[in-house]
matplotlib code that plots the C-alpha trace (Angstrom):
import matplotlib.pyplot as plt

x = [-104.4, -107.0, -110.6, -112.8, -115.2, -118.9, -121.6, -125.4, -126.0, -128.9, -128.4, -129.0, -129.3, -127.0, -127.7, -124.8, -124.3, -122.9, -125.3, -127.0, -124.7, -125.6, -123.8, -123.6, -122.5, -120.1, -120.2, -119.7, -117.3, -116.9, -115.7, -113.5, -111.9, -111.4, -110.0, -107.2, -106.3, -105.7, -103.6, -101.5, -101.1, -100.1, -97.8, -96.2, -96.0, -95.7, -98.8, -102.6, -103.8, -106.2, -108.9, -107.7, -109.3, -108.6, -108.4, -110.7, -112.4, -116.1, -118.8, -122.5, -124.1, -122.2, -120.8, -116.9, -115.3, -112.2, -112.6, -112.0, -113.8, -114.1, -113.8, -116.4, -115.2, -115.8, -117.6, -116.3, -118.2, -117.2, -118.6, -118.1, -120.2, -122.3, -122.2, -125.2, -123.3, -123.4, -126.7, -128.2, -126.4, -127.8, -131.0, -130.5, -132.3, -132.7, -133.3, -132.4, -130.3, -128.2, -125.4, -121.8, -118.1, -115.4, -111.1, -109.1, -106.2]
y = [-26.1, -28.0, -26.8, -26.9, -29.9, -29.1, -31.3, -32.1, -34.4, -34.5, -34.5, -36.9, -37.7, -40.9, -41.8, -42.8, -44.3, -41.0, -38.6, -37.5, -36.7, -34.8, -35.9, -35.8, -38.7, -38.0, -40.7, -40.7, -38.6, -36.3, -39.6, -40.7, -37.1, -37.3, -40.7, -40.0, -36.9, -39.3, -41.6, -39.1, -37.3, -41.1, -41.3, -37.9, -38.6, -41.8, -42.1, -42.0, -39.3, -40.9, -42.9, -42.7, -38.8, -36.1, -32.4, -30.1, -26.9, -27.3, -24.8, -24.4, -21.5, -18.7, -20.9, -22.2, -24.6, -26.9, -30.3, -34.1, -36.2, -39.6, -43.2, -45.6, -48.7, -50.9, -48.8, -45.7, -43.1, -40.5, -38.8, -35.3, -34.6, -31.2, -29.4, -27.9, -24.2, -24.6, -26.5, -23.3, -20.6, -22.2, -23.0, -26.7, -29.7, -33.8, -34.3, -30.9, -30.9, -28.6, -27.8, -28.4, -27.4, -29.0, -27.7, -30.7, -29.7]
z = [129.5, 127.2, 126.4, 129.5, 129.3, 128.7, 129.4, 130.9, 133.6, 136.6, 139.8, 141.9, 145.5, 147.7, 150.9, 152.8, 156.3, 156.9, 155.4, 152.2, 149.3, 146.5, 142.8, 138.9, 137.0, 134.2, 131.3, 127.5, 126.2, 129.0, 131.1, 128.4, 128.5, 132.1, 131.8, 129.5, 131.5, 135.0, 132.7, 131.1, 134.7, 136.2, 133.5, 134.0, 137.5, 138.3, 140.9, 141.1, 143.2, 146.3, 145.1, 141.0, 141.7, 139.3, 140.0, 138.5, 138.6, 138.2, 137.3, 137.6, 136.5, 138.5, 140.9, 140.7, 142.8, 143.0, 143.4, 142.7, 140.2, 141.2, 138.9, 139.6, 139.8, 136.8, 134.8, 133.0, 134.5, 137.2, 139.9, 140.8, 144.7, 144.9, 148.0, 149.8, 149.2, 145.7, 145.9, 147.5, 145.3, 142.2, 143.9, 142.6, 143.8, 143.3, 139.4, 137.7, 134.4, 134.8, 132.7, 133.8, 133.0, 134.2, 133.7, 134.3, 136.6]

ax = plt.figure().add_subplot(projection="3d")
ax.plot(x, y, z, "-o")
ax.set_aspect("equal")
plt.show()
């Protein structure tokens, strides 16, 4: 498994027409990284995952989740979505920098 990715981002705040979602965009190297994972996985396997996602464990001070990053289409950025539970168990809100690691899966 390679070296977990490491990286700063704020958080931000989307409102949808189905509620309020909480997120980090990942750009820059961390996005490159991510990007060349999904390809090597598509060409291992044949297929994109739903959406072009990529599987990844994600951490936040003491808090550890699995999850899906998300492309953003046309850019080369991706989106990984904070739930409230972790939101609440870091006591994070709108426009903190917080620091991020993400294993790609």
């Amino acid at each position: 498994m390679p070296d977990p990715l490491a990286t700063n981002a704020t958080l931000r705040k989307w409102q949808g027409s189905r509620g309020t979602y909480h997120l980090i965009t990942l750009a820059g190297s961390a996005a490159e990284a991510i990007e060349m994972h999904e390809r090597l996985h598509r060409l291992e396997f044949g297929a994109r995952r739903g959406f072009g996602s990529v599987k990844v464990m994600a951490q936040v001070g003491e808090t550890a989740w699995k999850t899906s990053v998300f492309p953003q289409q046309g850019k080369t950025e991706w989106v990984l979505l904070v739930s409230k539970k972790v939101m609440r168990a870091e006591d994070l809100s709108e426009g903190d920098r917080i620091a991020l690691e993400l294993d790609l899966l």
